[in-house]
C-alpha positions as CSV (number, residue, x, y, z in Angstrom):
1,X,-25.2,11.2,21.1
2,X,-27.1,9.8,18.5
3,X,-26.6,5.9,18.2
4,X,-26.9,4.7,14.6
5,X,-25.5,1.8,12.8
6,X,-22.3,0.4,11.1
7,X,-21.0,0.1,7.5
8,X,-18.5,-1.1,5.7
9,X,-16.6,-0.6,2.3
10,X,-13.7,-1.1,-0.8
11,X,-13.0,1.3,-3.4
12,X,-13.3,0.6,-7.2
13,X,-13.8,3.9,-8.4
14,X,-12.4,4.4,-12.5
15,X,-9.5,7.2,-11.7
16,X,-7.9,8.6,-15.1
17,X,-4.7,8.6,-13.5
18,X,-4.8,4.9,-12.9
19,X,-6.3,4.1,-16.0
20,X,-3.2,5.6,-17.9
21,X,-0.6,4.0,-15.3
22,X,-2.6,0.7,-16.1
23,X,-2.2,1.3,-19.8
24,X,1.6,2.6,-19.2
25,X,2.6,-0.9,-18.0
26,X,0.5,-3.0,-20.0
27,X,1.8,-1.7,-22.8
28,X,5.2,-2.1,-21.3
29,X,4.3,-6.0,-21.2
30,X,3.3,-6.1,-25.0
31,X,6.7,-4.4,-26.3
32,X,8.6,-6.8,-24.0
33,X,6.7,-9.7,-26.2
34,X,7.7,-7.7,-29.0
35,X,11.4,-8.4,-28.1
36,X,11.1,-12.2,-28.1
37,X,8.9,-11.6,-31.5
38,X,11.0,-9.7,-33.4
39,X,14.5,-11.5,-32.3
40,X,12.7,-14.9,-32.9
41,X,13.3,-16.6,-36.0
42,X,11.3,-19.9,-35.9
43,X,10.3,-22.3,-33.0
44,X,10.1,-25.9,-34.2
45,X,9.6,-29.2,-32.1
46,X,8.6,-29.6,-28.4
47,X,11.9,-28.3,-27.2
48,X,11.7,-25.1,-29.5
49,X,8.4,-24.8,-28.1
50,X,9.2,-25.4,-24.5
51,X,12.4,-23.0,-24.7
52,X,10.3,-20.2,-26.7
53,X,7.5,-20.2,-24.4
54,X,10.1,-20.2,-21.2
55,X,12.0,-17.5,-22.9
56,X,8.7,-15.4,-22.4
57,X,7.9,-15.7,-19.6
58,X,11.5,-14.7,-18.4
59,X,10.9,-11.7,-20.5
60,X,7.6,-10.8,-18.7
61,X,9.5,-11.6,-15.0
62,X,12.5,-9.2,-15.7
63,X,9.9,-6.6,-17.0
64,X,7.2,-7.5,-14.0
65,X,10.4,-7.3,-11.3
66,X,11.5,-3.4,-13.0
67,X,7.4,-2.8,-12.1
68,X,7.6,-4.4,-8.6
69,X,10.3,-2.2,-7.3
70,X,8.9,0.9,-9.0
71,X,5.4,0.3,-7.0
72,X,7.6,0.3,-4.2
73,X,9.4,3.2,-4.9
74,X,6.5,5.7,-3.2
75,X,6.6,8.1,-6.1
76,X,4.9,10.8,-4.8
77,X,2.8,11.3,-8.1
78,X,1.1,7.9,-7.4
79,X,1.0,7.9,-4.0
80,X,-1.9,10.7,-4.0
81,X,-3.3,10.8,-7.8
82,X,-3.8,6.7,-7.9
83,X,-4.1,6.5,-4.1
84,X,-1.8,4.4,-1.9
85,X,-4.0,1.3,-1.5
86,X,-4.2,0.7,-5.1
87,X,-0.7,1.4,-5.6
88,X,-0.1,-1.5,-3.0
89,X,-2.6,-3.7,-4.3
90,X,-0.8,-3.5,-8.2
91,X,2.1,-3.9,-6.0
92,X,0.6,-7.2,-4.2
93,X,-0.3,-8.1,-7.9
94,X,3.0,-7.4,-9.5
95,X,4.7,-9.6,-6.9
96,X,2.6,-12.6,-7.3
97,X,3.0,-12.2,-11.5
98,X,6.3,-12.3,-10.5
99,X,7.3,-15.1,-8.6
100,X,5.0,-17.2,-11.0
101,X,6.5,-15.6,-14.1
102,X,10.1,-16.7,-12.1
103,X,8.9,-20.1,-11.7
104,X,7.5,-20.7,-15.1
105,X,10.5,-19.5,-16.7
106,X,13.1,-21.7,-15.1
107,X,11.1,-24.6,-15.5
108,X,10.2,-24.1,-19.1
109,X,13.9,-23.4,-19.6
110,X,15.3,-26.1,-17.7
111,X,12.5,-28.6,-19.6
112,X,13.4,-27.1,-23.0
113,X,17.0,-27.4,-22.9
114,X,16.7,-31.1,-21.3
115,X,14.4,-32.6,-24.4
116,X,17.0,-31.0,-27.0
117,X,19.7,-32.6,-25.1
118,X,17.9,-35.4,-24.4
119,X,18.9,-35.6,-20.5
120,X,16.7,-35.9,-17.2
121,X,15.5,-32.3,-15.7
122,X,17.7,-32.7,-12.4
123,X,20.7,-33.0,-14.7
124,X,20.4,-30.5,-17.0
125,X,19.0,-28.1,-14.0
126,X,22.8,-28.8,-12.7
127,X,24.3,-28.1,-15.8
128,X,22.1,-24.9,-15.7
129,X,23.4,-23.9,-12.3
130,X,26.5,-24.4,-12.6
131,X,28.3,-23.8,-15.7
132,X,26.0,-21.4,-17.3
133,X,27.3,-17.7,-16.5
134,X,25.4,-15.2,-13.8
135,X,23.0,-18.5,-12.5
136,X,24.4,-19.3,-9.7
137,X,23.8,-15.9,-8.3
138,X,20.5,-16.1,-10.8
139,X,19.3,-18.8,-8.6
140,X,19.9,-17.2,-5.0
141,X,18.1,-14.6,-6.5
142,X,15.2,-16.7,-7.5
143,X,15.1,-18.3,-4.3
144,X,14.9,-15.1,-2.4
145,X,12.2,-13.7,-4.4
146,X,10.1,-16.9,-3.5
147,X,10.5,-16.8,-0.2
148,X,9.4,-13.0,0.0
149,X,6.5,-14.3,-1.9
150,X,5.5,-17.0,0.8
151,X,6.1,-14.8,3.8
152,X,3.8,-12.5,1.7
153,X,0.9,-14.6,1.2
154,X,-1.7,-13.7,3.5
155,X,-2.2,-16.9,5.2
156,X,1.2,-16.2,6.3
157,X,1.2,-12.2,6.9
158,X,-1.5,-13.0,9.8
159,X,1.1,-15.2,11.6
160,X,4.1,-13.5,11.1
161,X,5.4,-10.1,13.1
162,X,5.2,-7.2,11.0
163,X,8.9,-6.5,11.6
164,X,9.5,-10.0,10.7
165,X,7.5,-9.3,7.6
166,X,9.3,-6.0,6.4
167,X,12.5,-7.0,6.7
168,X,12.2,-10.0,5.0
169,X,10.4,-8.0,1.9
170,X,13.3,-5.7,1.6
171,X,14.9,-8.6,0.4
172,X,13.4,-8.6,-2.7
173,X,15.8,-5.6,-4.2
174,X,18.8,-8.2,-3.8
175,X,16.8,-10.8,-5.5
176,X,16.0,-9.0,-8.5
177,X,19.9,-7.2,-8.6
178,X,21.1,-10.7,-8.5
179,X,18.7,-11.7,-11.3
180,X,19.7,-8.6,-13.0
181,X,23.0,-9.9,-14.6
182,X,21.6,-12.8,-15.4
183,X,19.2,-11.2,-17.5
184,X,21.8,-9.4,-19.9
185,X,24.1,-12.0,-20.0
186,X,21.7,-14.6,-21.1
187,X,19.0,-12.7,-22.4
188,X,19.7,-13.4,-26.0
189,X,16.3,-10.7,-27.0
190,X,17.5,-8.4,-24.8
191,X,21.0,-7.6,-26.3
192,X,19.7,-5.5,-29.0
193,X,17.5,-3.1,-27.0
194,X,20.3,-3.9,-23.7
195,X,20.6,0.1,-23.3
196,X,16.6,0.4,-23.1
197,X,16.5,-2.9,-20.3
198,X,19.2,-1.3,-18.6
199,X,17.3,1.9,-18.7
200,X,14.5,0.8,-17.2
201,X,16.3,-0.8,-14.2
202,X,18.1,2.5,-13.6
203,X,15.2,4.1,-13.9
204,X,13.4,2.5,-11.3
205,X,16.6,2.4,-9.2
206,X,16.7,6.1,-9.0
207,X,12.9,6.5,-8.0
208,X,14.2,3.8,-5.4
209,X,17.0,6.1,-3.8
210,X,15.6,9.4,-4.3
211,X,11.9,9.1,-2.7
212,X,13.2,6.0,0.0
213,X,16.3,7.3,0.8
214,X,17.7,10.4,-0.2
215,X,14.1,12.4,-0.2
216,X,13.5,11.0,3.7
217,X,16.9,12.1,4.4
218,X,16.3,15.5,3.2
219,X,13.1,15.8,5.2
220,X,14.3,14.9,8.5
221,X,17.7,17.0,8.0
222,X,15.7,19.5,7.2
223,X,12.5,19.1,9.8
224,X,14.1,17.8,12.8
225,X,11.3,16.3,14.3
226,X,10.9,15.1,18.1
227,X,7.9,13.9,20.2
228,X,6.3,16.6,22.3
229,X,4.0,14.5,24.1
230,X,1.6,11.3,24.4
231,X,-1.5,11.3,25.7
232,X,-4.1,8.3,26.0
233,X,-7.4,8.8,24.2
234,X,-9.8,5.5,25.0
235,X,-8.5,1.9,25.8
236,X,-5.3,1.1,24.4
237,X,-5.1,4.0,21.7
238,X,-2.8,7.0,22.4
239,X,-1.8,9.7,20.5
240,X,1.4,11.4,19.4
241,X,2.4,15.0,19.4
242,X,5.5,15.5,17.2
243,X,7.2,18.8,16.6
244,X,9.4,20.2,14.3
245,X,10.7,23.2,11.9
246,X,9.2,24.3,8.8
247,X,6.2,21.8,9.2
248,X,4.1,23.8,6.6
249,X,6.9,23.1,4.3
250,X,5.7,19.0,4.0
251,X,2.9,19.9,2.2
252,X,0.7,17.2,4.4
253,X,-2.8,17.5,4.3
254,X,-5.7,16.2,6.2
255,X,-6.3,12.4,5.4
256,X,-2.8,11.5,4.5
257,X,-0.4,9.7,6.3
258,X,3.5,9.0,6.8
259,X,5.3,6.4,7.5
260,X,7.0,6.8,11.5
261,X,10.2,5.2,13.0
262,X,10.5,6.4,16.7
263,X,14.6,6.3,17.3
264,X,13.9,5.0,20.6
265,X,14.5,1.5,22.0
266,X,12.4,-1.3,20.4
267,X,11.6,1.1,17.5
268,X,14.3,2.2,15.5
269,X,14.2,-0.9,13.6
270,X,10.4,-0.3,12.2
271,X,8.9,2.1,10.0
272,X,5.3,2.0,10.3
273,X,2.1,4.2,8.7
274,X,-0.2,6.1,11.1
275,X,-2.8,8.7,9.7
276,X,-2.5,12.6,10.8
277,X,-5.6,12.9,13.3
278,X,-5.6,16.5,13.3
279,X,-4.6,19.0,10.6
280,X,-1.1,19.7,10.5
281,X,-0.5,23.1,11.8
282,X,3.3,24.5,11.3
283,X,5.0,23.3,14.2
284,X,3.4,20.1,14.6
285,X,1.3,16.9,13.7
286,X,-0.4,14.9,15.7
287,X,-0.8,11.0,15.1
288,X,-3.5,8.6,17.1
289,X,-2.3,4.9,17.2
290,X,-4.0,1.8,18.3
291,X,-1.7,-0.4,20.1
292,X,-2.0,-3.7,17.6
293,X,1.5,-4.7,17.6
294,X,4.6,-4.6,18.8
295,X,5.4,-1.4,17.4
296,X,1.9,0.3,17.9
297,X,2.1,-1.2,21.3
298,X,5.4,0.3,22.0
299,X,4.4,3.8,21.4
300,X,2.7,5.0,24.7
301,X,6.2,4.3,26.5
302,X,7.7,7.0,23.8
303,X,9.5,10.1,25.9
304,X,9.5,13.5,25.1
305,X,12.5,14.6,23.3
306,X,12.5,11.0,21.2
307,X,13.9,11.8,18.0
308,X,11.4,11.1,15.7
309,X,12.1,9.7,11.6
310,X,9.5,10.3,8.9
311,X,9.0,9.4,5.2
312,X,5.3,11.1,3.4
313,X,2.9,12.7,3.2
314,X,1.4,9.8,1.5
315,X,-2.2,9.3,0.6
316,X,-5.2,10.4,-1.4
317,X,-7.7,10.2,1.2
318,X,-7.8,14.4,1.1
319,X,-11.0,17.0,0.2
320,X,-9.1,16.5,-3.6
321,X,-11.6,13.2,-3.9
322,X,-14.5,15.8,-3.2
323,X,-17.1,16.2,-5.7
324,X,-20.2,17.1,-4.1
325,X,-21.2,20.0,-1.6
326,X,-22.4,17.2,1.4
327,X,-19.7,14.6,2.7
328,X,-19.9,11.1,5.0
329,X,-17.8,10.3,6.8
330,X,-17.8,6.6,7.6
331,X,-15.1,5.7,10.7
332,X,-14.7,1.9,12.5
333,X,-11.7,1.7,15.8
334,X,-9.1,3.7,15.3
335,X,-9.8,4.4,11.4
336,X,-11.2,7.5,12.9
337,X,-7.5,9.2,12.9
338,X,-8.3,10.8,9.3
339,X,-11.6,11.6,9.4
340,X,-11.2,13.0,12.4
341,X,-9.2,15.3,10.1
342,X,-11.2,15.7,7.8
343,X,-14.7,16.2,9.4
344,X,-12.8,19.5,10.8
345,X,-11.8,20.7,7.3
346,X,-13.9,19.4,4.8
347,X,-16.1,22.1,3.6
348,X,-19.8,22.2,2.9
349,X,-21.9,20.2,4.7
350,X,-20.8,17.1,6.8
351,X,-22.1,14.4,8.4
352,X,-19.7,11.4,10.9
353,X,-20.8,7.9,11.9
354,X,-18.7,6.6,13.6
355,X,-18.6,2.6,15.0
356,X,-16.9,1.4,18.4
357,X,-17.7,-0.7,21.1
358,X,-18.4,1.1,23.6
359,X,-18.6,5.0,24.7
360,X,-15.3,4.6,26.4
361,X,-14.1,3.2,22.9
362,X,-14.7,6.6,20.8
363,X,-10.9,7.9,20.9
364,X,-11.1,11.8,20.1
365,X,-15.2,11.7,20.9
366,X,-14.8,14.7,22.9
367,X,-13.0,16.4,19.8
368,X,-15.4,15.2,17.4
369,X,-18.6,16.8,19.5
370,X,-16.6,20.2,19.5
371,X,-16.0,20.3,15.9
372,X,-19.6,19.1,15.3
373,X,-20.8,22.0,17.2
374,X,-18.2,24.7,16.2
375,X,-19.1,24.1,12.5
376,X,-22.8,22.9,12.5
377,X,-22.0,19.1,11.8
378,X,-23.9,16.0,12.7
379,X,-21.6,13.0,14.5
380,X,-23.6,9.6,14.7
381,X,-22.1,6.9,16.7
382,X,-22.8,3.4,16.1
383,X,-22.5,1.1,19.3
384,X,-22.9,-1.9,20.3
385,X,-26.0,-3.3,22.0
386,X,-26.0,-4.2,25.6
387,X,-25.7,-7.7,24.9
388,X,-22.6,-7.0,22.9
389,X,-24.0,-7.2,19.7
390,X,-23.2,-5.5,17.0
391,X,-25.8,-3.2,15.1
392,X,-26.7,-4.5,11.7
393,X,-26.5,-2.1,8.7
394,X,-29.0,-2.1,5.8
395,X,-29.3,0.4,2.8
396,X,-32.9,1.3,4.6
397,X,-30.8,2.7,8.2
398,X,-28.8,4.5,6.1
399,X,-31.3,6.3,4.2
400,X,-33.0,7.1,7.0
401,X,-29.7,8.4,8.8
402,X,-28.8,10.7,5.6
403,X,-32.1,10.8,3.9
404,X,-30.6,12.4,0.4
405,X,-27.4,9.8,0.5
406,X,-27.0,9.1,-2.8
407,X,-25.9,13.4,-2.9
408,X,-23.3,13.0,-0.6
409,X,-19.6,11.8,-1.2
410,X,-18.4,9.2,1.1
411,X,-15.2,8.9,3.2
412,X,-14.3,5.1,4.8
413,X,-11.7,4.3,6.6
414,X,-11.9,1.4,8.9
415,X,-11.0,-2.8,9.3
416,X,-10.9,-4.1,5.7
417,X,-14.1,-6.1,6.1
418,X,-15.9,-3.1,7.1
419,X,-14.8,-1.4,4.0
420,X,-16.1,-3.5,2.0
421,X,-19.3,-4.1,3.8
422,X,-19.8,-0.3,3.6
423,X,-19.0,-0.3,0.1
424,X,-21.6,-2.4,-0.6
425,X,-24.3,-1.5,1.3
426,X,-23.8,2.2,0.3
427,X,-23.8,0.7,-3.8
428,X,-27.0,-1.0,-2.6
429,X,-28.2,2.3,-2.0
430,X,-27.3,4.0,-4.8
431,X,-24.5,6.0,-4.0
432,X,-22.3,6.1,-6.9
433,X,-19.2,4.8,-7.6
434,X,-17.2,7.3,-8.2
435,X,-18.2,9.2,-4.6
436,X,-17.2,6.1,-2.4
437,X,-13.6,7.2,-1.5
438,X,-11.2,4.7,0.7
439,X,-7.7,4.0,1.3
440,X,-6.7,0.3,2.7
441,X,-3.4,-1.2,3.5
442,X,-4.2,-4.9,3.8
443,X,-2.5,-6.5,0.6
């Protein structure tokens, strides 16, 4: 073994793809600002101007809520040209534009409507609630979407369970259909292009049911997949054998991931994503999982035979982000699973670092010395020091490690902070943008 150092690192690489989804939406935003231009008349006096400007911004949170759920849709098309972690982060993004969007325009409204009937807020917020038609429901609606909003804050993600956490964010499709009604029945810029709004909730209503529902359903009908076996791989991290028919059929690739629900006890309830850590071979995948939470730490007590539920392939962390003939492969914990994948099946020439603890911390080690002999590969392991101490990085250990770096793409896949620290200390190095490929999951 050959003891190196650690890195870390974030992907901001300019992809066509998400330059034209960028521009698909924004432009989506600017004729939704059309509507309220072109079915607005005049706006005159502090109400007109309080009421015009809340008007807006309810505009922009209908259209921003249509965007939330289709980031959450998992439109395959997205999912590995843009590349799941920026999908999540618009989808992170979306949601926060949201719920201040939600906020603004309620207020704004409520203000508006009290200075042109010259009441206090609380009473024409009543009036609001109350007598106007679809808010009561509106309101519910608004409240839910707020509270998915807090629970999704990050402050509040590292307390909360991740079960907790999921459930409570599947209640954001009943806030936005009880908004929904609201929206046309109110919406006074809306009724002329009604058809196109309602359009663009079905639409992204029918990416909801066909890839979440109806496209999982096919899959597992169709695959029947089971556990085969689990086998521990260091401290804590096991993997997962899972069989099935027609495996070649998924069309998973090395570096992708699904999402897993074991239908055993304590599991059913949670669908979670773990990375392939092998390529998939016709009757089987094989997942390694790190036992974080209640769900990961579940997993080594899974039985053979366990009926297994899965929704992907997902991810764009495949040889497609290739673009040079020599590859790094940068791996922290148990962010080896898909370079493990890929360091077997990436071709030209390839080099692995890899950081853990200790030697009995490097899960699949054994694997990763066989494939590095089998195809000619270098594996570098970064460990800590005796002491405990972790090595420290600079641009000057790397070059030294991979003396022509700034030739070789580079795979990362790791703790979000050591993404980014490898993202920067490889762009201290030279190493272009567009070769630093990663995939996080931390919103």
């Amino acid at each position: 073994m050959t003891t190196v150092y650690e890195q870390r690192a974030e992907p901001a690489s300019r992809l066509t793809p998400a330059g034209a989804v960028l521009a698909l939406l924004w432009g989506g935003a600017a004729a939704v600002i059309a509507l309220w231009w072109t079915n607005t008349d005049t706006v005159a006096g502090t109400d007109g101007w309080l009421t015009g400007a809340g008007r807006i911004a309810g505009l922009l949170g209908g259209y921003s809520c249509a965007v939330l759920v289709g980031l959450m849709a998992r439109v395959p098309v997205l999912e590995r040209r843009v590349g799941s972690d920026r999908v999540a982060r618009w989808h992170a993004m979306a949601g926060r534009y949201t719920i201040c969007l939600v906020i603004a325009h309620a207020v704004l409204i409520t203000a508006g409507y009290a200075a042109r009937e010259q009441v206090s807020l609380l009473e024409e917020a009543r009036t609001i609630i109350f007598d106007y038609p679809e808010m009561i429901s509106a309101a519910f609606g608004t409240v839910i979407l707020i509270a998915v909003g807090i629970t999704s804050a990050r402050a509040a993600r590292r307390k909360l369970s991740y079960e907790f956490w999921y459930y409570v964010h599947l209640l954001t499709y009943l806030g936005i259909y009880l908004a929904f009604w609201h929206q046309l029945r109110l919406g006074n810029e809306i009724h002329p292009r009604e058809d196109v709004w309602r359009a663009l909730y079905g639409g992204v209503a029918a990416l909801v049911l066909w890839f979440r529902v109806l496209a999982p359903v096919w899959l597992n009908l169709r695959h029947r997949l089971r556990v085969e076996s689990v086998h521990k791989e260091a401290p804590g991290v096991y993997s997962v054998v899972v069989t099935g028919r027609h495996l070649n059929e998924l069309g998973a690739r090395p570096g992708q991931f699904f999402r897993w629900r074991f239908l055993a006890k304590g599991l059913c309830w949670t669908s979670t994503p773990y990375s392939l850590s092998a390529p998939p071979r016709p009757d089987r995948m094989r997942i390694t999982v790190k036992a974080l939470g209640d769900h990961s730490t579940a997993v080594p007590r899974l039985r053979p035979g366990t009926r297994v539920w899965a929704e992907g392939p997902y991810g764009s962390l495949t040889v497609d982000r290739r673009t040079a003939h020599k590859s790094l492969l940068i791996a922290a914990g148990v962010g080896i699973t898909p370079l493990r994948a890929l360091f077997e099946t990436l071709p030209g020439e390839v080099t692995l670092l890899y950081r853990a603890r200790t030697v009995q911390d490097l899960a699949l080690g054994g694997e990763l010395d066989a494939i590095a002999r089998w195809r000619g590969a270098r594996v570098l392991y970064a460990l800590n020091g005796p002491d405990g101490q972790r090595p420290n990085i600079t641009t000057q250990d790397l070059k030294a490690s991979v003396p022509d770096l700034v030739a070789h793409d580079v795979y990362i896949c790791g703790p979000h902070a050591f993404a980014q620290e490898v993202y920067r200390t490889l762009r201290a190095a030279g190493v272009p943008d567009r070769r630093i490929h990663h995939e996080s999951f931390e919103l």
